[in-house]
C-alpha positions, 0 to 999 in steps of 0.5 A: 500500500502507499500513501497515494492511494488515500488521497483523492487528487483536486480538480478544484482550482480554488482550495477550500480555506481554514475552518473554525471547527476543522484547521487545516494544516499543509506539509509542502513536501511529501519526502521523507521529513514531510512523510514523518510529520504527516505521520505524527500530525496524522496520529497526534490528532487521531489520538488527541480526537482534534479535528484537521485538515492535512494537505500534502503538497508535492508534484512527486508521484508517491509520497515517502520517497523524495530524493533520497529513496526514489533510487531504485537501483539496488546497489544504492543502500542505506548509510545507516542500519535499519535498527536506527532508521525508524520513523517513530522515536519511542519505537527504534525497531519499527523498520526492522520489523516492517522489512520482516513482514515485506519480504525480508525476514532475515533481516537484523537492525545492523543490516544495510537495505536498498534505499528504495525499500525504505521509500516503501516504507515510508510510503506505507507507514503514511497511508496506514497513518491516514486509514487509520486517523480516517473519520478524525484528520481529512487528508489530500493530495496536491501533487503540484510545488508550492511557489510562494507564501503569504500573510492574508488577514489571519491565515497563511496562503501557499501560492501553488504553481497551478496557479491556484491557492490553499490558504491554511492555519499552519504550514510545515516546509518539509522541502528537504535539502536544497539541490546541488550547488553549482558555484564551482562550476567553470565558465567553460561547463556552465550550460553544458550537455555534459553536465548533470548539475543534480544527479538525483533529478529524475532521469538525470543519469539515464543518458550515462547509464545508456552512453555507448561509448562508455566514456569516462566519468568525472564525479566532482566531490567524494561524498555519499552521493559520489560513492552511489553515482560512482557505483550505477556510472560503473562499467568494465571499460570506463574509469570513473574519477572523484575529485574534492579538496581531500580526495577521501572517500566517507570511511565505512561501517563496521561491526562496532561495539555499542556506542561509548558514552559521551564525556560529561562536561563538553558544554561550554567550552571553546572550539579548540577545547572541544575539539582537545576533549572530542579527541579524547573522548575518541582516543579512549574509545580507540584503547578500549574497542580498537575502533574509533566508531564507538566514540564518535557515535556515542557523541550523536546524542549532544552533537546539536547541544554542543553545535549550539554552544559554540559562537556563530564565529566557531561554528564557521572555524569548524564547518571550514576547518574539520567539517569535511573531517567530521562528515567523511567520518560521521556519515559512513558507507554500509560495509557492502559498498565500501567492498564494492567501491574498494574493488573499483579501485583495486581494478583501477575503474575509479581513481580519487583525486585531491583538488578542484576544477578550474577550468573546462575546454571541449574535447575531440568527440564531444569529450570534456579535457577537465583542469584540475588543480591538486590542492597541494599546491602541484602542477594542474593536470588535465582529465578527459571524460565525457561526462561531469556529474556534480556530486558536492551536497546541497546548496546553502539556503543562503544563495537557493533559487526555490520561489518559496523560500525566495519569497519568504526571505524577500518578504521577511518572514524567514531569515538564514541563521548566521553561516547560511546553511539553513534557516533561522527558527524557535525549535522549528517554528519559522523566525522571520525579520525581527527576531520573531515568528510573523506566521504559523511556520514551521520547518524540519530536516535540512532547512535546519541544518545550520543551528543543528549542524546533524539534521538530515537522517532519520534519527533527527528528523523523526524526532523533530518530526514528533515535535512539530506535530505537537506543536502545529496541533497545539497552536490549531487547538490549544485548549488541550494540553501537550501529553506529558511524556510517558515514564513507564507503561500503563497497565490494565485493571489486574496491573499487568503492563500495557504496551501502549500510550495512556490514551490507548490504554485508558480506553481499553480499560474502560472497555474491559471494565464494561465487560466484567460489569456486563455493561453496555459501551464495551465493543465501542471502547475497544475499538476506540482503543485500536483507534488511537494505537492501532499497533494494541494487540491486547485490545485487538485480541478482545475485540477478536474475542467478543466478536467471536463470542458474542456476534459484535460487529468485528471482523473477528479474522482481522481483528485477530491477525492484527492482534497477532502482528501487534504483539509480535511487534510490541506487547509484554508477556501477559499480552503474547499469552492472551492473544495466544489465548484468542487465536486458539480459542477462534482457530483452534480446537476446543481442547487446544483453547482450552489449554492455552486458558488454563495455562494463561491462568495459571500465569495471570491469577489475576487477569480477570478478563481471562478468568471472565472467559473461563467460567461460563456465565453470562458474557462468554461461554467459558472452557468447553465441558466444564462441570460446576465443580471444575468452574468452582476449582478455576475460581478457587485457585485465582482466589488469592490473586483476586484478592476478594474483589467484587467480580471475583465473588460474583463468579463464584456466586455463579458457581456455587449455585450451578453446585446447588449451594444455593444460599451460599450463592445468594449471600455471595451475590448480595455481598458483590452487589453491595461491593458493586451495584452495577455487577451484571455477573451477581445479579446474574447469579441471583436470578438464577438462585431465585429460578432454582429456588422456586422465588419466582415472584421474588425473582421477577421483582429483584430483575425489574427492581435492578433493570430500572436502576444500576442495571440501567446501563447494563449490556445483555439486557435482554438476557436479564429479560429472559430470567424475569420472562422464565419466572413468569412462565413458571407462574403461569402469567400468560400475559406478563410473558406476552407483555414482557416479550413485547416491551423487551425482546421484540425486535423492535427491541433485540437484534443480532445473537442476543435475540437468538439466543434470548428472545428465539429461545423465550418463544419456543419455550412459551409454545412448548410450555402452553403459555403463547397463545396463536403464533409465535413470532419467530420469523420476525425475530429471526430478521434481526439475527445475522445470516452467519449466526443462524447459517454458520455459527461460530461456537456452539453455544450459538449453533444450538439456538441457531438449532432451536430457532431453524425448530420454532420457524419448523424450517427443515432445509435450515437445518440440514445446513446447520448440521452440515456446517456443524459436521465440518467444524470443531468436535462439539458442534460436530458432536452436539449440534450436528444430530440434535439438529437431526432429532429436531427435522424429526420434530418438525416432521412429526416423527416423535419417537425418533426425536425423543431418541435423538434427544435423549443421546444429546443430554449427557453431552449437552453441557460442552455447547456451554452456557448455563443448566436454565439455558440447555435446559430449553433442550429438556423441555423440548424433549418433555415436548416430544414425549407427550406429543407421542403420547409417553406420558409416563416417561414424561413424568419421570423425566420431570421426577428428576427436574428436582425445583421446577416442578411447578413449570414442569406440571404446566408442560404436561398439563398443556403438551396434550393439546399442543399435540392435538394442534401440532398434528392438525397442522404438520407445523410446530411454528404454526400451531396456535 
C-alpha cells in the first residue's frame, strides 16, 4: 500500500480555506521529513480526537520517497542500519520489523537495505497513518510545488504553481535539502550537455547509464552521493574519477561495539577545547574497542547541544576547518559498498583525486579535457571524460533559487541563521525579520541544518518530526494540553503492563471494565482503543474475542491477525499469552483453547478478563465441558490473586449455585452487589438462585427492581429479560410473558445473537410450555439475527439456538445446513449440534419417537455447547415436548421426577403438551400451531 492511494487528487482550482471547527494544516513536501510529520500530525490528532485538515503538497508521484529513496537501483543502500532508521522515536525497531513482514525476514537492525525499500516504507507507514486517523484528520493530495507564501488577514496562503491557492492555519516546509550547488562550476561547463548539475533529478543519469561509448566519468566531490553515482556510472571499460579538496572517500561501517558514552562536561567550552576533549573522548574509545566508531557515535546524542554552544564565529572555524573531517567520518558507507567501491579501485575503474576544477575546454568527440588543480599546491593536470556529474551536497539556503523560500526571505518572514546553511527558527517554528515568528511556520530536516549542524537522517528528523506535530496541533487547538511524556507503561485493571500510550490504554480499560460489569459501551471502547494505537494487540485480541463470542460487529479474522502482528511487534508477556489465548480459542480446537486458558491462568491469577472467559456465565461461554465443580476449582485457585474483589465473588456466586449451594450463592451475590451495584455477573447469579429456588415472584421483582436502576446501563439486557420472562412462565402469567416479550425482546427491541439466543429461545419455550397463545413470532425475530449466526455459527453455544430457532420457524432445509456446517467444524458442534439438529427435522416432521431418541443421546453431552443448566435446559423441555406429543406420558413424568425445583413449570408442560399435540398434528407445523 502507499500513501497515494488515500488521497483523492483536486480538480478544484480554488482550495477550500481554514475552518473554525476543522484547521487545516499543509506539509509542502511529501519526502521523507514531510512523510514523518504527516505521520505524527496524522496520529497526534487521531489520538488527541482534534479535528484537521492535512494537505500534502508535492508534484512527486508517491509520497515517502523524495530524493533520497526514489533510487531504485539496488546497489544504492542505506548509510545507516535499519535498527536506527525508524520513523517513530519511542519505537527504534519499527523498520526492522516492517522489512520482516515485506519480504525480508532475515533481516537484523545492523543490516544495510536498498534505499528504495525504505521509500516503501515510508510510503506505507503514511497511508496506514491516514486509514487509520480516517473519520478524525481529512487528508489530500496536491501533487503540484508550492511557489510562494503569504500573510492574508489571519491565515497563511501557499501560492501553488497551478496557479491556484490553499490558504491554511499552519504550514510545515518539509522541502528537504536544497539541490546541488553549482558555484564551482567553470565558465567553460556552465550550460553544458555534459553536465548533470543534480544527479538525483529524475532521469538525470539515464543518458550515462545508456552512453555507448562508455566514456569516462568525472564525479566532482567524494561524498555519499559520489560513492552511489560512482557505483550505477560503473562499467568494465570506463574509469570513473572523484575529485574534492581531500580526495577521501566517507570511511565505512563496521561491526562496532555499542556506542561509548559521551564525556560529561563538553558544554561550554571553546572550539579548540572541544575539539582537545572530542579527541579524547575518541582516543579512549580507540584503547578500549580498537575502533574509533564507538566514540564518535556515542557523541550523536549532544552533537546539536554542543553545535549550539559554540559562537556563530566557531561554528564557521569548524564547518571550514574539520567539517569535511567530521562528515567523511560521521556519515559512513554500509560495509557492502565500501567492498564494492574498494574493488573499483583495486581494478583501477575509479581513481580519487585531491583538488578542484578550474577550468573546462571541449574535447575531440564531444569529450570534456577537465583542469584540475591538486590542492597541494602541484602542477594542474588535465582529465578527459565525457561526462561531469556534480556530486558536492546541497546548496546553502543562503544563495537557493526555490520561489518559496525566495519569497519568504524577500518578504521577511524567514531569515538564514548566521553561516547560511539553513534557516533561522524557535525549535522549528519559522523566525522571520525581527527576531520573531510573523506566521504559523514551521520547518524540519535540512532547512535546519545550520543551528543543528546533524539534521538530515532519520534519527533527527523523526524526532523533530514528533515535535512539530505537537506543536502545529497545539497552536490549531490549544485548549488541550501537550501529553506529558510517558515514564513507564500503563497497565490494565489486574496491573499487568500495557504496551501502549495512556490514551490507548485508558480506553481499553474502560472497555474491559464494561465487560466484567456486563455493561453496555464495551465493543465501542475497544475499538476506540485500536483507534488511537492501532499497533494494541491486547485490545485487538478482545475485540477478536467478543466478536467471536458474542456476534459484535468485528471482523473477528482481522481483528485477530492484527492482534497477532501487534504483539509480535510490541506487547509484554501477559499480552503474547492472551492473544495466544484468542487465536486458539477462534482457530483452534476446543481442547487446544482450552489449554492455552488454563495455562494463561495459571500465569495471570489475576487477569480477570481471562478468568471472565473461563467460567461460563453470562458474557462468554467459558472452557468447553466444564462441570460446576471444575468452574468452582478455576475460581478457587485465582482466589488469592483476586484478592476478594467484587467480580471475583460474583463468579463464584455463579458457581456455587450451578453446585446447588444455593444460599451460599445468594449471600455471595448480595455481598458483590453491595461491593458493586452495577455487577451484571451477581445479579446474574441471583436470578438464577431465585429460578432454582422456586422465588419466582421474588425473582421477577429483584430483575425489574435492578433493570430500572444500576442495571440501567447494563449490556445483555435482554438476557436479564429472559430470567424475569422464565419466572413468569413458571407462574403461569400468560400475559406478563406476552407483555414482557413485547416491551423487551421484540425486535423492535433485540437484534443480532442476543435475540437468538434470548428472545428465539423465550418463544419456543412459551409454545412448548402452553403459555403463547396463536403464533409465535419467530420469523420476525429471526430478521434481526445475522445470516452467519443462524447459517454458520461460530461456537456452539450459538449453533444450538441457531438449532432451536431453524425448530420454532419448523424450517427443515435450515437445518440440514446447520448440521452440515456443524459436521465440518470443531468436535462439539460436530458432536452436539450436528444430530440434535437431526432429532429436531424429526420434530418438525412429526416423527416423535425418533426425536425423543435423538434427544435423549444429546443430554449427557449437552453441557460442552456451554452456557448455563436454565439455558440447555430449553433442550429438556423440548424433549418433555416430544414425549407427550407421542403420547409417553409416563416417561414424561419421570423425566420431570428428576427436574428436582421446577416442578411447578414442569406440571404446566404436561398439563398443556396434550393439546399442543392435538394442534401440532392438525397442522404438520410446530411454528404454526396456535
Amino acid at each position: 500500500m502507499t500513501a497515494d492511494s488515500s488521497f483523492p487528487q483536486q480538480a478544484a482550482r480554488q482550495r477550500p480555506g481554514p475552518s473554525s471547527v476543522r484547521p487545516t494544516a499543509a506539509v509542502v513536501g511529501a519526502g521523507a521529513a514531510g512523510s514523518a510529520v504527516a505521520v505524527q500530525l496524522c496520529e497526534t490528532a487521531a489520538r488527541r480526537g482534534s479535528p484537521l485538515d492535512l494537505v500534502l503538497i508535492d508534484p512527486a508521484p508517491e509520497a515517502g520517497r523524495g530524493t533520497a529513496y526514489a533510487t531504485q537501483d539496488p546497489r544504492h543502500l542505506l548509510n545507516v542500519p535499519a535498527g536506527n532508521m525508524s520513523c517513530y522515536p519511542d519505537d527504534p525497531g519499527h523498520f526492522v520489523r516492517w522489512l520482516c513482514r515485506h519480504g525480508e525476514p532475515g533481516v537484523t537492525a545492523a543490516d544495510f537495505v536498498p534505499r528504495h525499500q525504505y521509500g516503501s516504507y515510508l510510503a506505507d507507514v503514511l497511508g496506514r497513518a491516514i486509514i487509520a486517523a480516517h473519520g478524525t484528520v481529512r487528508v489530500r493530495r496536491l501533487r503540484t510545488r508550492a511557489v510562494g507564501l503569504t500573510r492574508r488577514g489571519t491565515t497563511t496562503v501557499v501560492a501553488l504553481a497551478d496557479g491556484t491557492e490553499l490558504s491554511a492555519d499552519a504550514v510545515v516546509l518539509a522541502t528537504g535539502p536544497q539541490p546541488q550547488g553549482t558555484g564551482w562550476v567553470p565558465d567553460g561547463l556552465r550550460g553544458s550537455e555534459r553536465l548533470v548539475a543534480d544527479p538525483w533529478a529524475p532521469g538525470a543519469l539515464d543518458e550515462i547509464l545508456a552512453d555507448p561509448c562508455r566514456g569516462d566519468v568525472l564525479l566532482v566531490g567524494t561524498g555519499l552521493t559520489a560513492v552511489d553515482v560512482a557505483l550505477a556510472a560503473d562499467r568494465q571499460d570506463r574509469t570513473v574519477h572523484a575529485v574534492s579538496p581531500s580526495g577521501r572517500l566517507p570511511e565505512a561501517h563496521t561491526v562496532a561495539p555499542p556506542p561509548a558514552v559521551a564525556p560529561g562536561p563538553l558544554r561550554g567550552l571553546s572550539l579548540d577545547g572541544l575539539r582537545t576533549a572530542v579527541l579524547r573522548h575518541v582516543s579512549r574509545a580507540v584503547r578500549a574497542h580498537g575502533d574509533w566508531r564507538p566514540g564518535l557515535d556515542g557523541l550523536r546524542p549532544v552533537t546539536a547541544a554542543l553545535w549550539a554552544s559554540l559562537s556563530p564565529d566557531e561554528r564557521a572555524e569548524f564547518s571550514r576547518r574539520d567539517g569535511s573531517l567530521w562528515n567523511r567520518h560521521r556519515h559512513r558507507m554500509p560495509p557492502v559498498t565500501a567492498e564494492a567501491v574498494g574493488r573499483m579501485r583495486r581494478m583501477r575503474r575509479m581513481r580519487l583525486h585531491a583538488g578542484r576544477v578550474t577550468a573546462v575546454q571541449p574535447g575531440a568527440n564531444g569529450s570534456l579535457r577537465v583542469r584540475l588543480s591538486p590542492a597541494d599546491a602541484a602542477v594542474p593536470y588535465d582529465l578527459s571524460v565525457a561526462w561531469v556529474v556534480n556530486c558536492t551536497g546541497p546548496a546553502p539556503h543562503a544563495g537557493t533559487a526555490d520561489p518559496l523560500w525566495q519569497s519568504l526571505f524577500h518578504g521577511g518572514t524567514a531569515v538564514c541563521e548566521p553561516l547560511g546553511m539553513g534557516v533561522a527558527t524557535d525549535d522549528g517554528r519559522l523566525v522571520g525579520a525581527g527576531g520573531r515568528a510573523a506566521l504559523p511556520l514551521w520547518t524540519l530536516g535540512a532547512p535546519r541544518r545550520g543551528e543543528l549542524w546533524e539534521s538530515t537522517a532519520m534519527p533527527e528528523i523523526r524526532a523533530q518530526a514528533t515535535a512539530v506535530a505537537e506543536a502545529v496541533l497545539t497552536h490549531l487547538a490549544p485548549d488541550p494540553a501537550p501529553a506529558a511524556p510517558v515514564r513507564r507503561l500503563p497497565s490494565d485493571l489486574s496491573g499487568h503492563p500495557l504496551h501502549t500510550h495512556a490514551a490507548a490504554a485508558s480506553a481499553y480499560r474502560a472497555g474491559v471494565a464494561r465487560l466484567l460489569k456486563v455493561r453496555t459501551g464495551a465493543e465501542p471502547a475497544l475499538r476506540r482503543a485500536v483507534a488511537l494505537d492501532p499497533g494494541f494487540g491486547l485490545a485487538h485480541a478482545v475485540l477478536a474475542l467478543v466478536g467471536h463470542e458474542f456476534g459484535a460487529g468485528t471482523d473477528v479474522c482481522r481483528s485477530l491477525a492484527d492482534a497477532q502482528r501487534s504483539v509480535r511487534e510490541r506487547g509484554g508477556d501477559m499480552e503474547r499469552s492472551f492473544v495466544e489465548v484468542v487465536s486458539r480459542r477462534v482457530q483452534g480446537t476446543p481442547e487446544e483453547g482450552d489449554a492455552a486458558l488454563l495455562r494463561h491462568l495459571d500465569r495471570y491469577p489475576g487477569d480477570a478478563l481471562a478468568l471472565a472467559v473461563a467460567v461460563p456465565t453470562i458474557a462468554f461461554s467459558g472452557l468447553r465441558d466444564l462441570d460446576s465443580d471444575g468452574a468452582a476449582r478455576i475460581v478457587g485457585r485465582t482466589a488469592t490473586a483476586q484478592d476478594g474483589s467484587w467480580f471475583h465473588t460474583s463468579l463464584l456466586a455463579f458457581v456455587r449455585q450451578e453446585q446447588g449451594r444455593y444460599d451460599e450463592a445468594g449471600q455471595l451475590a448480595e455481598r458483590a452487589l453491595t461491593a458493586e451495584p452495577a455487577s451484571g455477573h451477581a445479579m446474574h447469579a441471583l436470578a438464577h438462585v431465585h429460578y432454582e429456588c422456586g422465588r419466582h415472584t421474588a425473582g421477577v421483582n429483584r430483575i425489574d427492581h435492578w433493570l430500572g436502576g444500576h442495571g440501567r446501563g447494563a449490556t445483555h439486557r435482554a438476557h436479564f429479560s429472559w430470567h424475569a420472562a422464565l419466572h413468569e412462565l413458571a407462574l403461569g402469567d400468560t400475559d406478563a410473558v406476552r407483555a414482557r416479550f413485547l416491551a423487551q425482546l421484540s425486535p423492535a427491541k433485540v437484534g443480532g445473537t442476543r435475540a437468538l439466543v434470548d428472545s428465539c429461545s423465550l418463544l419456543w419455550r412459551a409454545r412448548v410450555t402452553g403459555n403463547w397463545y396463536g403464533r409465535i413470532p419467530v420469523d420476525e425475530v429471526l430478521y434481526t439475527v445475522p445470516a452467519d449466526a443462524l447459517e454458520r455459527p461460530v461456537t456452539p453455544f450459538i449453533a444450538l439456538h441457531a438449532a432451536v430457532a431453524h425448530l420454532a420457524v419448523g424450517d427443515v432445509p435450515a437445518l440440514y445446513r446447520l448440521r452440515d456446517h456443524a459436521r465440518a467444524t470443531d468436535p462439539v458442534q460436530r458432536e452436539v449440534v450436528a444430530p440434535l439438529c437431526e432429532a429436531f427435522t424429526h420434530l418438525v416432521t412429526e416423527d416423535w419417537d425418533a426425536a425423543v431418541s435423538g434427544i435423549r443421546q444429546i443430554l449427557p453431552v449437552l453441557r460442552k455447547v456451554g452456557g448455563s443448566d436454565a439455558q440447555r435446559d430449553i433442550v429438556a423441555e423440548t424433549l418433555l415436548y416430544a414425549l407427550v406429543s407421542a403420547g409417553r406420558c409416563e416417561e414424561a413424568g419421570q423425566l420431570l421426577t428428576r427436574r428436582q425445583d421446577r416442578r411447578t413449570a414442569a406440571a404446566r408442560l404436561l398439563t398443556a403438551g396434550e393439546p399442543a399435540r392435538q394442534a401440532g398434528a392438525s397442522t404438520g407445523r410446530i411454528a404454526s400451531t396456535p
